[in-house]
C-alpha positions in Angstrom: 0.0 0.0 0.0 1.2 3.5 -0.6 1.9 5.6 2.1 -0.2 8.4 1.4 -3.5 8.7 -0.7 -3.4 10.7 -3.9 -5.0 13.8 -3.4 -3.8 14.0 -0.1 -0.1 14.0 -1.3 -0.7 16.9 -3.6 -1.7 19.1 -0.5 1.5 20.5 1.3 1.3 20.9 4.8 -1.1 24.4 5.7 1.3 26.5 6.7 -0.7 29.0 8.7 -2.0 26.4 11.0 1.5 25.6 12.7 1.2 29.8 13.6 -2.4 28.4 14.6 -1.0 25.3 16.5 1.5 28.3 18.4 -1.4 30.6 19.2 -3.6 27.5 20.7 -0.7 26.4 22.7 -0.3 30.0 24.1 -3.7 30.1 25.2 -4.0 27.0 26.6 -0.8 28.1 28.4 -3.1 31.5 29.7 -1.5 34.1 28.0 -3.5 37.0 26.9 -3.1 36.4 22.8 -4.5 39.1 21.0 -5.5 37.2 17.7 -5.7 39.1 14.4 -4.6 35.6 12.4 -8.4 34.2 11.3 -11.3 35.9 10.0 -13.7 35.0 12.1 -16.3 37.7 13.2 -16.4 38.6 16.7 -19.8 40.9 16.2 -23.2 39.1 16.6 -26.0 38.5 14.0 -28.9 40.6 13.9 -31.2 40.0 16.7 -34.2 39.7 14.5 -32.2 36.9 12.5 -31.3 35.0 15.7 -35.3 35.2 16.6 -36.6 34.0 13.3 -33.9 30.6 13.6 -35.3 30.1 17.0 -39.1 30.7 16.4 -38.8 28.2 12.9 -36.6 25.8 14.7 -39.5 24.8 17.4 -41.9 24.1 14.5 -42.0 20.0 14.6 -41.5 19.8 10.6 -38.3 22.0 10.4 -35.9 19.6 11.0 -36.3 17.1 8.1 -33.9 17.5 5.2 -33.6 20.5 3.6 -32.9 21.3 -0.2 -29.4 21.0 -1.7 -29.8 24.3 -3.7 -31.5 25.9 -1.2 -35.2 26.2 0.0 -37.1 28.3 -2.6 -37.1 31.7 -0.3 -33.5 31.9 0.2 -33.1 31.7 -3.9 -35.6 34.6 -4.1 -34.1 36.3 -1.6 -30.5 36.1 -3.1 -31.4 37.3 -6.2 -33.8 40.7 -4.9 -30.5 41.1 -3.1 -28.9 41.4 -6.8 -31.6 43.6 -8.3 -31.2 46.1 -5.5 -27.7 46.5 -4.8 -26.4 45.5 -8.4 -29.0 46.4 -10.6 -28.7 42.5 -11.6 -31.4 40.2 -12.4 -31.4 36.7 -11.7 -33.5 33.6 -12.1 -33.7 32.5 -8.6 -34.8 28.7 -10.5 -31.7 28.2 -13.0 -29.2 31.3 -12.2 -29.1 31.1 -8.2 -28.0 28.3 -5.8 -27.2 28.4 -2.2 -23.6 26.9 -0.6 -22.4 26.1 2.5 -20.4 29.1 2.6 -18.3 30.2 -0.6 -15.5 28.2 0.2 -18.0 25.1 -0.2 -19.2 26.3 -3.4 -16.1 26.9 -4.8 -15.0 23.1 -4.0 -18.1 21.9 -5.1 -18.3 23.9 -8.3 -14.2 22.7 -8.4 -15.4 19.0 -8.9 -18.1 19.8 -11.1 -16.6 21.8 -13.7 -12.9 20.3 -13.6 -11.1 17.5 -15.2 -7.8 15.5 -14.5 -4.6 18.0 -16.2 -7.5 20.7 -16.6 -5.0 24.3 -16.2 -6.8 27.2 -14.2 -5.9 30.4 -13.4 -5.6 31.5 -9.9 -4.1 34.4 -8.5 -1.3 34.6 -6.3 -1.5 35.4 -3.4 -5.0 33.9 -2.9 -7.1 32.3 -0.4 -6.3 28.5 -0.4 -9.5 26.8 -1.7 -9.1 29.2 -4.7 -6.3 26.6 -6.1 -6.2 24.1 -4.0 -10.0 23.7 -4.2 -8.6 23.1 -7.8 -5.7 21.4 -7.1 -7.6 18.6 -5.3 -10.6 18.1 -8.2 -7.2 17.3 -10.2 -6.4 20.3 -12.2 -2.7 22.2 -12.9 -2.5 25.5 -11.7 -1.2 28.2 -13.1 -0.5 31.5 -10.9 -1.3 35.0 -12.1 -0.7 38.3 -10.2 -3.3 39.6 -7.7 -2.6 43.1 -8.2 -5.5 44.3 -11.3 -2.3 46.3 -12.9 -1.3 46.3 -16.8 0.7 43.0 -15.7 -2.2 41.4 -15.2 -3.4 41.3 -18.3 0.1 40.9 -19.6 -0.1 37.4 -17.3 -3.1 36.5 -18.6 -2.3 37.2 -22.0 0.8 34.7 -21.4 -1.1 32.1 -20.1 -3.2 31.6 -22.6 -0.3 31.6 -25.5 2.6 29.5 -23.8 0.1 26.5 -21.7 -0.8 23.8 -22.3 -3.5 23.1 -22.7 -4.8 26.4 -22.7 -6.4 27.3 -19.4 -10.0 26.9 -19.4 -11.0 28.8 -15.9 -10.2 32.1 -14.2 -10.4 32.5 -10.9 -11.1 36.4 -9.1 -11.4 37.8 -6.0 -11.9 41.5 -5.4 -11.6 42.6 -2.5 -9.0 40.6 -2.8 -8.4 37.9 0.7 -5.7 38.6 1.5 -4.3 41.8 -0.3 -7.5 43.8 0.3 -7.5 45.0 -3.4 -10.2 46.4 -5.1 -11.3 46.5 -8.9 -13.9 48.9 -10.5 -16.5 48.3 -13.4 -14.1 49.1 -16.2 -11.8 45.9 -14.5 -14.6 43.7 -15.0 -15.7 45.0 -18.6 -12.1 44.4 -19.8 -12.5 40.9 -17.8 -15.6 40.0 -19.4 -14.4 40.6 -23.1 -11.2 38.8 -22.3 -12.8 35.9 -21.2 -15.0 35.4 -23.9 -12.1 36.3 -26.7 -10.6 33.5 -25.1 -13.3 31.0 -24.0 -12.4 30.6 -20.5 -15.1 30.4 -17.4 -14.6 33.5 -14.7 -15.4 32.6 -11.4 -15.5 35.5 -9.1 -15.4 35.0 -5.3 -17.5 38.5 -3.9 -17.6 37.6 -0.6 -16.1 41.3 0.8 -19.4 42.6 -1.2 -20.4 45.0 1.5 -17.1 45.4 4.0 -16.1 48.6 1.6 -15.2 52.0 2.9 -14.6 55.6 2.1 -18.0 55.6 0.3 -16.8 53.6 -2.6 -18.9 49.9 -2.7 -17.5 47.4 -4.5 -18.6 46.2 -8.0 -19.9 42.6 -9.3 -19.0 41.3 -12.6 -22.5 40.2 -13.4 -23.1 43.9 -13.4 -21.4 43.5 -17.1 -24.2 43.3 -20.2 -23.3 39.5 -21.2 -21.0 38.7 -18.0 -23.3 36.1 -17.4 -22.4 33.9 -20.8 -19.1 32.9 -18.9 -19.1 34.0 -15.3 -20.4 32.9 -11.7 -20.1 34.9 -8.7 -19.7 33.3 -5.0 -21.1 35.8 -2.0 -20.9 34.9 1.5 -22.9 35.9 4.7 -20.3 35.3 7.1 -19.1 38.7 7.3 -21.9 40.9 5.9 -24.2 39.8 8.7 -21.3 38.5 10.7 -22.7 34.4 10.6 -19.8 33.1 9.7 -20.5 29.2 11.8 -24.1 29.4 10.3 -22.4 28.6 6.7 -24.6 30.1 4.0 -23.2 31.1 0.5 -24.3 31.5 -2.7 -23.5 31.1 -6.2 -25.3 32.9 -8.7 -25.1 33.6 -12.9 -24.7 31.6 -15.6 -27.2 28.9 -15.6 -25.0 25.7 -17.1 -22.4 26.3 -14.2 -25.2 26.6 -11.9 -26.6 23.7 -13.4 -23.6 21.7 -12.9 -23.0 22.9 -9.6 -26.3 22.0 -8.3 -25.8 18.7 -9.6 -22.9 17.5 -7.6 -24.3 19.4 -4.9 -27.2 16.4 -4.9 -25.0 13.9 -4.5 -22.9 15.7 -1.5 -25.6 17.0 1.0 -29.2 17.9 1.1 -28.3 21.5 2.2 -28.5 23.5 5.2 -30.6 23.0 8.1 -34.0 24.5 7.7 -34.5 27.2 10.1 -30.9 28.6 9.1 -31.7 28.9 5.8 -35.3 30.6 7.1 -33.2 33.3 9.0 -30.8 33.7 6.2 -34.0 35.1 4.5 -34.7 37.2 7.6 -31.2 39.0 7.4 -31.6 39.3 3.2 -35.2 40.6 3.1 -35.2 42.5 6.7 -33.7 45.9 7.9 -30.2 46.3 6.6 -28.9 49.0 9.0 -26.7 46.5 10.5 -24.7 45.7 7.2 -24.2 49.9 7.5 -23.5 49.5 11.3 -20.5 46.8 10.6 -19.1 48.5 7.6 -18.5 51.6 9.8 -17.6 49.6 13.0 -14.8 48.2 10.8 -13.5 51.1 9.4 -13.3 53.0 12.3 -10.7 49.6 12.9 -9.1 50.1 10.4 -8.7 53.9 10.8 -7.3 52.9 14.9 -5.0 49.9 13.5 -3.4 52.0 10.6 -2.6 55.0 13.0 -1.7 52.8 16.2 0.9 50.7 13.9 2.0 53.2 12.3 2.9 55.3 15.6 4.6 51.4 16.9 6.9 51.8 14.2 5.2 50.0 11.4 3.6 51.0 8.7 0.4 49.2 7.1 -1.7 50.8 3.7 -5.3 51.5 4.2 -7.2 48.4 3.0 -9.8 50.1 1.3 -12.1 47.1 1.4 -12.3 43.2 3.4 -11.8 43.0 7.0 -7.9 42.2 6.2 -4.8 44.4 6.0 -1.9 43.5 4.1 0.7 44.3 5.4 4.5 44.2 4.3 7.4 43.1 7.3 9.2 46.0 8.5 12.1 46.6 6.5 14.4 45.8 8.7 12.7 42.3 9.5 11.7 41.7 6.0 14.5 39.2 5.7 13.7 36.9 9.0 10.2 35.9 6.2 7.2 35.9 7.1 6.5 32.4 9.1 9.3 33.1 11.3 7.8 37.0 11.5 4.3 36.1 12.5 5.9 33.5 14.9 8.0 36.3 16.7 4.9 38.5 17.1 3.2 35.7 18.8 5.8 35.1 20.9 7.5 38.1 22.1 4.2 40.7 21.4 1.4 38.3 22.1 -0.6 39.4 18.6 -1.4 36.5 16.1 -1.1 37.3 12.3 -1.4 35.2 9.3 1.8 34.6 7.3 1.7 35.7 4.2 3.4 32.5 2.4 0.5 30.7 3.4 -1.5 32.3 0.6 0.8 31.5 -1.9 4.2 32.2 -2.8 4.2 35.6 -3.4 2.6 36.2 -0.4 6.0 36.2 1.1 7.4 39.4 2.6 3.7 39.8 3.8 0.9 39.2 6.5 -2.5 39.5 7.0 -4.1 41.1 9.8 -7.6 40.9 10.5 -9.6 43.6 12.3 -11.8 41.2 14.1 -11.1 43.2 18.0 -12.5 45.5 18.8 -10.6 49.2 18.8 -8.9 49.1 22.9 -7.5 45.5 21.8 -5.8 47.1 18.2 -4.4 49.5 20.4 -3.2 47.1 22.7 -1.5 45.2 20.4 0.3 48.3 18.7 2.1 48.7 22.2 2.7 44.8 22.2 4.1 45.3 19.2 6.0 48.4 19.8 8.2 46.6 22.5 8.9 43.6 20.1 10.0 46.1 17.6 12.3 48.1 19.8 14.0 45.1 21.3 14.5 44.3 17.9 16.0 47.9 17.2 13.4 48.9 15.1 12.5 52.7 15.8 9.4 53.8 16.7 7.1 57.2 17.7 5.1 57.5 20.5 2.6 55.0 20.8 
């Protein structure tokens, strides 16, 4: 017998779980670790969403199996959610299907859609299931920049004449996790018409759709006349209405990938529990103050952990979208990398970051730092992380 399977040898080891492994350790240790690794909420739903789970969940026939694609509701509500925000119209019946979370749509639509040696374009640095969601339905994959500059399209463009076979998907993801980049309409125009010259399916991962600041909301590609010929778009509700353990995502646009997602989706589960789907609808349809609320909560983060940092002695660009900053090593660290970096933060400054490798190889030089505590913590960690950066002769302001 082999030692390992197949698809699990073509999975390297995660590399921002041994920084996870550290910071649980820590913990469990009782030290005080101030954790801006993992981008898990720390606000709570809306209270009226909470009520509607519990008042459907003590109804007798609510716990049954639900629908794979999602209850009929949710699909309505997903796509009045496209009409008002993008000005998109769906077909909640052929163009709209729900997901366990984006990350198990993308998988899903991964095993549908892709074939042993298939190539597919994913950007680098990129969340992990956006190529190894990939990786593990058997495709190759081939990296192209994150950063929406002329090089871009320059790596596309070279993709597509030196591979083979030529690559067949495009994966996107603005804002961008981890970089926090953003795109604007004339990005996904040029996207749209690129795709089609070439024949390749876009699948663009929105799931940062309303965590945008400055006044400037993001864009979708299906706001494109004829985007949905060869796109689909992944949204999440973890971090719009902060439900990120409730797991409900959606895929919506063109109806054959739908079609094909849906289908694998039937053999794989019979979708998400009832009443969690039922107050999914709630948050969609219901006030959406709250989605205002939590865009300004996080900025006013991002405002504190920019300044605070800065004044530590390290510098961090605005994110001007995601709950994620991207932040390069201090100079003067830059060549310790950035495993060893975020493992030196968590030791000697008590603040957990993700390594930037662990997004892909040109994430290196890099981390990501969520803005998931609240505005005392931030500030708490910028001293933390003033000390560490002294004793490390590092000069710092005032903090």
């Amino acid at each position: 017998m082999e030692d390992e399977f197949y698809r699990i040898k073509r999975l390297p080891p995660y590399v921002i779980a041994e920084v996870n492994a550290m910071r649980h350790a820590a913990r469990q240790a009782g030290r005080d670790i101030i954790d801006l690794g993992m981008g898990n909420p720390d606000l709570p739903p809306p209270a009226h969403v909470i009520d509607k789970l519990c008042e459907v969940a003590q109804k007798p026939d609510a716990h049954g199996y639900s629908a794979s694609s999602g209850i009929p509701g949710i699909r309505r509500a997903q796509a009045n959610y496209y009409a008002r925000r993008f000005n998109v119209e769906l077909d909640p019946e052929t163009e709209v299907v729900m997901t366990m979370g984006s990350k198990e749509g993308l998988a899903s639509l991964a095993t549908a859609i892709t074939a042993p040696g298939d190539v597919v374009l994913a950007p680098n640095p990129s969340y992990p299931i956006h190529t190894f969601g990939f990786i593990i339905a058997g495709a190759t994959i081939r990296s192209v920049p994150t950063t929406p500059d002329e090089g871009y399209w320059r790596s596309l463009d070279r993709a597509m004449a030196f591979t083979v076979p030529r690559p067949s998907i495009l994966i996107v993801n603005y804002p961008s996790n981890p970089t926090a980049e953003t795109v604007d309409l004339a990005f996904y125009e040029r996207l749209v018409a690129w795709a089609k010259e070439n024949k390749v399916w876009v699948l663009s991962d929105l799931a940062y759709s309303e965590l945008y600041y400055d006044g400037q909301p993001t864009r979708s590609i299906l706001e494109v006349p004829g985007a949905k010929d060869i796109a689909v778009e992944f949204t999440s509700m973890s971090k719009t209405f902060s439900m990120a353990g409730w797991r409900v995502g959606f895929a919506v646009g063109n109806p054959k990938l739908i079609a094909a997602l849906k289908r694998v989706k039937s053999y794989l589960d019979y979708g998400a529990f009832t009443p969690i789907q039922a107050a999914a609808c709630a948050a969609l349809n219901g006030p959406q103050d709250i989605v205002e609320k939590n865009r300004e909560l996080y900025q006013k983060r991002r405002d504190v952990m920019v300044e605070a940092f800065g004044r530590a002695g390290w510098d961090i660009p605005s994110p001007k979208a995601s709950m994620f900053a991207w932040a390069p090593l201090p100079p003067a660290l830059k060549d310790m990398g950035s495993l060893e970096f975020s493992k030196q933060l968590l030791t000697h400054a008590e603040v957990a970051v993700a390594p930037g490798v662990g997004y892909g190889e040109d994430g290196e030089g890099f981390v990501r730092i969520a803005m998931v505590e609240n505005e005392q913590r931030l500030r708490q960690a910028a001293r933390n992380i003033k000390k560490y950066l002294t004793s490390m002769g590092v000069n710092s302001s005032a903090a």
